[in-house]
KEKE-128652 format. One record per atom (N, C-alpha, C): residue in one letter; atom name; y negated, x, z negated. Coordinates in pm, whole numbers. Example, Ala and Ser with C-alpha at 12.3 -4.5 7.8 and 13.67 -1.06 7.14 Angstrom:
BEGIN
> A  N  569  1319  -780
> A  CA  450  1230  -780
> A  C  330  1320  -780
> S  N  225  1285  -708
> S  CA  106  1367  -714
> S  C  -3  1290  -787
//
This chain:
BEGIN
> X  N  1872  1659  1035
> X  CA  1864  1541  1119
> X  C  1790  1578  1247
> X  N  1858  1530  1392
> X  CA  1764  1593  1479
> X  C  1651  1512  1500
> X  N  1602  1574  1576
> X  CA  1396  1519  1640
> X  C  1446  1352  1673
> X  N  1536  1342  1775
> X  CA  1530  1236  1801
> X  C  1592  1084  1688
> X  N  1679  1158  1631
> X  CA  1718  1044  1529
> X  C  1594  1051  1403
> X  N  1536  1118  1390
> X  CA  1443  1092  1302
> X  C  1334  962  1346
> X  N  1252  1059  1458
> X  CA  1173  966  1535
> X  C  1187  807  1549
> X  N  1366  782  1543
> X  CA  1369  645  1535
> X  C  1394  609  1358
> X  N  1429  690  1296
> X  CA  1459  643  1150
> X  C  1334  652  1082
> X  N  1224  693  1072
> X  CA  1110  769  1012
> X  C  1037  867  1080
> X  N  937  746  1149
> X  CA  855  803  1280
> X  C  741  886  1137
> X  N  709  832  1034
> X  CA  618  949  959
> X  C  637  1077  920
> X  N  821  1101  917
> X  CA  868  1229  887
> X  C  865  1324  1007
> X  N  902  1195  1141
> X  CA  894  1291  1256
> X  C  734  1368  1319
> X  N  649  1260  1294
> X  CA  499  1343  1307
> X  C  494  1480  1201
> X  N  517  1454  1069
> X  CA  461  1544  1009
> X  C  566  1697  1054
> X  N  710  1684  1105
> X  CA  771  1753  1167
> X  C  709  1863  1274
> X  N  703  1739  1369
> X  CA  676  1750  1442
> X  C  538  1851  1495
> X  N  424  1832  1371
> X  CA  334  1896  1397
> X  C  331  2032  1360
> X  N  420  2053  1247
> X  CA  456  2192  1164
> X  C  514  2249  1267
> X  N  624  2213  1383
> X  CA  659  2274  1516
> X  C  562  2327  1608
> X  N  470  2211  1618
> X  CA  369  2284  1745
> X  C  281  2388  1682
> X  N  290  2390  1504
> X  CA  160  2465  1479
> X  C  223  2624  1499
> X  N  393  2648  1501
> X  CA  405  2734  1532
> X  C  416  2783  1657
> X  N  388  2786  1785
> X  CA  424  2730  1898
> X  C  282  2880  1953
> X  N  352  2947  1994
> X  CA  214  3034  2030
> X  C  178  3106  2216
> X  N  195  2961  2282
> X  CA  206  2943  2411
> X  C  37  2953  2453
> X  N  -20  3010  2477
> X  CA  -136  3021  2506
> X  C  -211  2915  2594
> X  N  -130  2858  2684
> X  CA  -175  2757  2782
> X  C  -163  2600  2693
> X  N  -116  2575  2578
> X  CA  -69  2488  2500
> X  C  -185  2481  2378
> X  N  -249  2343  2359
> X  CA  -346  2351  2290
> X  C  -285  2318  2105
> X  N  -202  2381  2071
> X  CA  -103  2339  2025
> X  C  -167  2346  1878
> X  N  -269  2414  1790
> X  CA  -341  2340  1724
> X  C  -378  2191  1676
> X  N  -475  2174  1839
> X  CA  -538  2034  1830
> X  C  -445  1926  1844
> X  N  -355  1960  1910
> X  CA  -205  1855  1948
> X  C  -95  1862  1789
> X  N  -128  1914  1753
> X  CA  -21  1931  1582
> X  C  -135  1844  1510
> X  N  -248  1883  1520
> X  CA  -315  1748  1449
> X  C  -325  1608  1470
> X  N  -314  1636  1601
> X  CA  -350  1461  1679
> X  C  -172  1424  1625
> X  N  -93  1496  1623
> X  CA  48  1412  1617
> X  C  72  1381  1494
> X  N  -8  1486  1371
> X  CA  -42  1446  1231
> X  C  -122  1332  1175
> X  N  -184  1327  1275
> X  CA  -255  1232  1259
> X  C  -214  1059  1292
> X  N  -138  1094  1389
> X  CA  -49  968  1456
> X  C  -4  914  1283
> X  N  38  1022  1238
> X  CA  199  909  1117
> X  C  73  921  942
> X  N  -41  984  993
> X  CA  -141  962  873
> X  C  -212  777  880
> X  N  -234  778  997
> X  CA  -260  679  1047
> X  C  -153  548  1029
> X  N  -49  587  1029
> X  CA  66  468  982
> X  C  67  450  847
> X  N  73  561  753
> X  CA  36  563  623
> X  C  -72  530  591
> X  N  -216  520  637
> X  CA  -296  432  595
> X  C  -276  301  651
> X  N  -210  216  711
> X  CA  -161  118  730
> X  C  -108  51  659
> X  N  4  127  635
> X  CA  94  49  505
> X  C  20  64  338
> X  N  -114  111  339
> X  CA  -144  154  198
> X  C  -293  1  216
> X  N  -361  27  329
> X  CA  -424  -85  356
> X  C  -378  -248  333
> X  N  -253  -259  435
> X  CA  -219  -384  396
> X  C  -118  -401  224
> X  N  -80  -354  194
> X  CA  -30  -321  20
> X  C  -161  -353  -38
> X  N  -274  -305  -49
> X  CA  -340  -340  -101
> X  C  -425  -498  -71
> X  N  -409  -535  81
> X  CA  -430  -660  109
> X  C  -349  -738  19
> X  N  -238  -750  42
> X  CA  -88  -791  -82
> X  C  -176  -810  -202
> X  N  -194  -709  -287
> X  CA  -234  -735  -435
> X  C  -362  -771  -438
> X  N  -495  -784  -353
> X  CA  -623  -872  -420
> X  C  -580  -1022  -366
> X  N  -509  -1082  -214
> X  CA  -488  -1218  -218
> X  C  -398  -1247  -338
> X  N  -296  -1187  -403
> X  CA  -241  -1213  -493
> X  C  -322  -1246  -663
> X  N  -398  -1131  -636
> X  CA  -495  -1223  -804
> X  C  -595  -1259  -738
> X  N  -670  -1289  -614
> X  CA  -750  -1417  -601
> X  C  -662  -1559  -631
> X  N  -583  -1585  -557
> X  CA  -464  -1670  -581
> X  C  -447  -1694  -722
> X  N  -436  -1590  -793
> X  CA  -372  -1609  -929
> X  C  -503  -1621  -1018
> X  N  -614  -1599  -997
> X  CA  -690  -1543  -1121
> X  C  -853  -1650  -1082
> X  N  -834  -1712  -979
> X  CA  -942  -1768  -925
> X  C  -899  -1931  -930
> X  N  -983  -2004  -1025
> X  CA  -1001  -2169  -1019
> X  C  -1021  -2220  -918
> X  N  -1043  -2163  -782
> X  CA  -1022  -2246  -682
> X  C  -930  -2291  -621
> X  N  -890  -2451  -627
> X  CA  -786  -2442  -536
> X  C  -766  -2469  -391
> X  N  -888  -2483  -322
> X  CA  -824  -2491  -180
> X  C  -802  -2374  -102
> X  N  -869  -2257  -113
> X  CA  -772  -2109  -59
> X  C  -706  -2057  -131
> X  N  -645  -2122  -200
> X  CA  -545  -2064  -260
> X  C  -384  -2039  -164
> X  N  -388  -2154  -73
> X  CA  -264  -2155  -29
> X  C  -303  -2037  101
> X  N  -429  -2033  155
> X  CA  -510  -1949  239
> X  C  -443  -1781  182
> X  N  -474  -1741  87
> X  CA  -473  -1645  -30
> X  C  -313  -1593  -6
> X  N  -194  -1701  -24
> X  CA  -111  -1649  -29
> X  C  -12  -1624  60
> X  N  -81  -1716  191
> X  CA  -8  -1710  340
> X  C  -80  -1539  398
> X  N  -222  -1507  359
> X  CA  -256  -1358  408
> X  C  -175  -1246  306
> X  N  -146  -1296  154
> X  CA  -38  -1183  85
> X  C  89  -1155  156
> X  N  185  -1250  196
> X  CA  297  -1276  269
> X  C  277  -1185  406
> X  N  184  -1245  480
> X  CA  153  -1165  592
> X  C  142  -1011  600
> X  N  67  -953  539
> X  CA  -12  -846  514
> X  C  147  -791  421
> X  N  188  -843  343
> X  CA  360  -787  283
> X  C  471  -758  386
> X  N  450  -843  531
> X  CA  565  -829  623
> X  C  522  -676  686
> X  N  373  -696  745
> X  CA  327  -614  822
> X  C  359  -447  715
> X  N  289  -438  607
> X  CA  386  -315  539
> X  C  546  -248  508
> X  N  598  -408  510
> X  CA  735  -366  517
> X  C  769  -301  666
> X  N  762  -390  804
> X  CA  729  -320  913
> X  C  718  -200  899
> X  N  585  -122  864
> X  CA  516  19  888
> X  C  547  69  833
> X  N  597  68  731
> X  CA  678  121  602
> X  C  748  259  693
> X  N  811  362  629
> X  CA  921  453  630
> X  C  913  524  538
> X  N  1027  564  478
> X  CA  1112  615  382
> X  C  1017  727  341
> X  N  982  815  403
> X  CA  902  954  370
> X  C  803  891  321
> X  N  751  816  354
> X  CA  615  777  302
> X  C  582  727  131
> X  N  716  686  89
> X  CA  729  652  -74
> X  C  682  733  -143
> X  N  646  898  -128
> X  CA  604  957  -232
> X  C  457  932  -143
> X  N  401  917  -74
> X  CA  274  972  -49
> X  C  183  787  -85
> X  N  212  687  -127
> X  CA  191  566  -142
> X  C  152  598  -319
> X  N  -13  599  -353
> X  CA  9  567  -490
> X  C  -71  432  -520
> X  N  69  360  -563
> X  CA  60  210  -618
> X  C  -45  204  -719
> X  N  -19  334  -852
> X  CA  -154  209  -953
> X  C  -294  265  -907
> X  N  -310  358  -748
> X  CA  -454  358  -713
> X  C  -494  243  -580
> X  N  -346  216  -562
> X  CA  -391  102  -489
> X  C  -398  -59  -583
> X  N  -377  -60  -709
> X  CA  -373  -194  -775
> X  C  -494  -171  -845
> X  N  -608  -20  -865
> X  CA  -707  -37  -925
> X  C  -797  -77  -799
> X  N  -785  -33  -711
> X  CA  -871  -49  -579
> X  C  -881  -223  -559
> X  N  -770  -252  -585
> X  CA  -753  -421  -579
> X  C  -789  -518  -679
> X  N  -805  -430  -802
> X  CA  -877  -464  -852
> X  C  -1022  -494  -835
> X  N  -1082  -375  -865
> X  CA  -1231  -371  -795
> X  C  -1281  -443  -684
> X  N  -1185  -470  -581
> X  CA  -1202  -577  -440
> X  C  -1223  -734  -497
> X  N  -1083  -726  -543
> X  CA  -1052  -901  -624
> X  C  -1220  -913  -673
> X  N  -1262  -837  -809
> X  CA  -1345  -846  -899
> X  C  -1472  -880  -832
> X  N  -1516  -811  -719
> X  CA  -1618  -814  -613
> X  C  -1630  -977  -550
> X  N  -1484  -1009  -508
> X  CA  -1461  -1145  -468
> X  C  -1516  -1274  -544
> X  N  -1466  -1215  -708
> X  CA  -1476  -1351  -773
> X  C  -1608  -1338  -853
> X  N  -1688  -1280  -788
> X  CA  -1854  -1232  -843
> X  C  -1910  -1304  -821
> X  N  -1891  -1274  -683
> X  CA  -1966  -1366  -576
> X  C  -1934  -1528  -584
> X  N  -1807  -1549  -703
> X  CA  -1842  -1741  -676
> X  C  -1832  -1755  -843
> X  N  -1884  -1663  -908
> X  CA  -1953  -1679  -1045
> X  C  -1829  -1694  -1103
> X  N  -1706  -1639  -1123
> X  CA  -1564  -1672  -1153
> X  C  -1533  -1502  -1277
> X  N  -1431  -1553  -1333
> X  CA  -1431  -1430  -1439
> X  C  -1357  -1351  -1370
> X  N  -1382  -1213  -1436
> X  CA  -1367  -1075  -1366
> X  C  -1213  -1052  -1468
> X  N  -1136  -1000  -1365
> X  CA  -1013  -929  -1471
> X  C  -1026  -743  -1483
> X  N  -983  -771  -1570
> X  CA  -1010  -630  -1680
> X  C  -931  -534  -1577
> X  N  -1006  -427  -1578
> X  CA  -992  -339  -1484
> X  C  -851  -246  -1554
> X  N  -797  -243  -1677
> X  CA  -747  -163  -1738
> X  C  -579  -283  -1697
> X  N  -582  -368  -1686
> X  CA  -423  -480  -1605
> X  C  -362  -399  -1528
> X  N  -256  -399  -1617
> X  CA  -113  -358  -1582
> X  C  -55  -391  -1427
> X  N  -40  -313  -1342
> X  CA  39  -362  -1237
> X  C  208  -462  -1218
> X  N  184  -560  -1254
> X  CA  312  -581  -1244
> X  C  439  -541  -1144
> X  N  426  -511  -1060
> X  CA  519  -486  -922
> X  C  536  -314  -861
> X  N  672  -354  -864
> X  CA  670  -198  -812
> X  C  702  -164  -653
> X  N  623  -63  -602
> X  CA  694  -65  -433
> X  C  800  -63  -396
> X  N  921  -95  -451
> X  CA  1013  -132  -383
> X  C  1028  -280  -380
> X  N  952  -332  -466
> X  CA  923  -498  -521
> X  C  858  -523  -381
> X  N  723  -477  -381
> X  CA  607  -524  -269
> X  C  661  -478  -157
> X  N  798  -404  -132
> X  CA  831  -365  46
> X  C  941  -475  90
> X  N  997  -484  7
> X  CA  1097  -620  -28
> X  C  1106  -681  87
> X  N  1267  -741  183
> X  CA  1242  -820  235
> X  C  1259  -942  152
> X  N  1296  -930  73
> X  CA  1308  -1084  -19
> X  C  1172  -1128  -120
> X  N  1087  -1040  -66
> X  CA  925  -1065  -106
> X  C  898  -1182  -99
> X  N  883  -1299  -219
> X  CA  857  -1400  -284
> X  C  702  -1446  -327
> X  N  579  -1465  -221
> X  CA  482  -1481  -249
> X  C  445  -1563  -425
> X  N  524  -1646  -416
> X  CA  544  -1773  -512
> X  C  568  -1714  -651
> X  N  670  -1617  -664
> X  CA  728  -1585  -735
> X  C  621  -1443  -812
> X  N  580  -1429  -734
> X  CA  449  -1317  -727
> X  C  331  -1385  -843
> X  N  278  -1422  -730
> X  CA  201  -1486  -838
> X  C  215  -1538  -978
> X  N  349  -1614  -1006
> X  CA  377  -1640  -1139
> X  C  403  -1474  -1205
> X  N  425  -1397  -1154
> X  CA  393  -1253  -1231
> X  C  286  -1231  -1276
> X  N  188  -1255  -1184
> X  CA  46  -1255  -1224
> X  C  -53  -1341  -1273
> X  N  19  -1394  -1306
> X  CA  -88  -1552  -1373
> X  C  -81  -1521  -1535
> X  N  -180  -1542  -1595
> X  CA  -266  -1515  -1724
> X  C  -137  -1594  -1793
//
């Protein structure tokens, strides 16, 4: 696939490409080291994006689901929705193997758990099954509603 059709299909495949090019690149006037990192860094930086908001996704989802409160609840599941578009967005294809889901659903765990500490609310068991899989959570037919009834006790 060339440079340029990548770049528009899977700007994370084209950085990491891209930088393996300049690292061979042995132009002396060309800082081509520090520039293979900075361009590595460009599509590392997108990948923590989409792993950030994914994990936004799953603690509004069991605050929502796992927390007796109900007035942010609807709060809870308008930032899951959100934070689900914005990953689908940033999303690209290369990036599916480098995304690990059950360290981002223990991480969300531990967040959630932190959350519902603090308003004296029960803690869910750190050992809960992820229900959803990333092709579920990249979804454009991502179903906040429908979510939650996955995750409800």
């Amino acid at each position: 696939m060339s440079s340029e059709r990548l770049y528009d299909t899977d700007f994370y495949a084209w950085t990491q490409q891209q930088a393996e090019r300049l690292r061979e690149v042995r132009d002396n006037r060309l800082d081509a080291e520090n520039l293979a990192e900075e361009v590595a860094d460009l599509g590392k930086s997108e990948l923590r994006a989409v792993n950030s908001h994914l994990e936004s996704v799953l603690v509004h989802l069991m605050k929502a689901g796992y927390s007796p409160a109900d007035q942010p609840r609807s709060g809870w599941l308008n930032e899951a929705d959100s934070h689900q578009d914005l990953a689908r967005q940033a999303f690209w294809p290369s990036m599916r193997d480098k995304i690990d889901l059950g360290r981002l659903w223990r991480r969300a765990i531990r967040q959630t758990n932190r959350e519902l500490t603090a308003y004296d609310e029960a803690q869910l068991a750190a050992d809960t099954p992820c229900p959803f899989t990333l092709d579920e959570l990249l979804s454009e037919e991502f179903d906040v509603d429908a979510a939650l009834k996955r995750l409800t006790p």
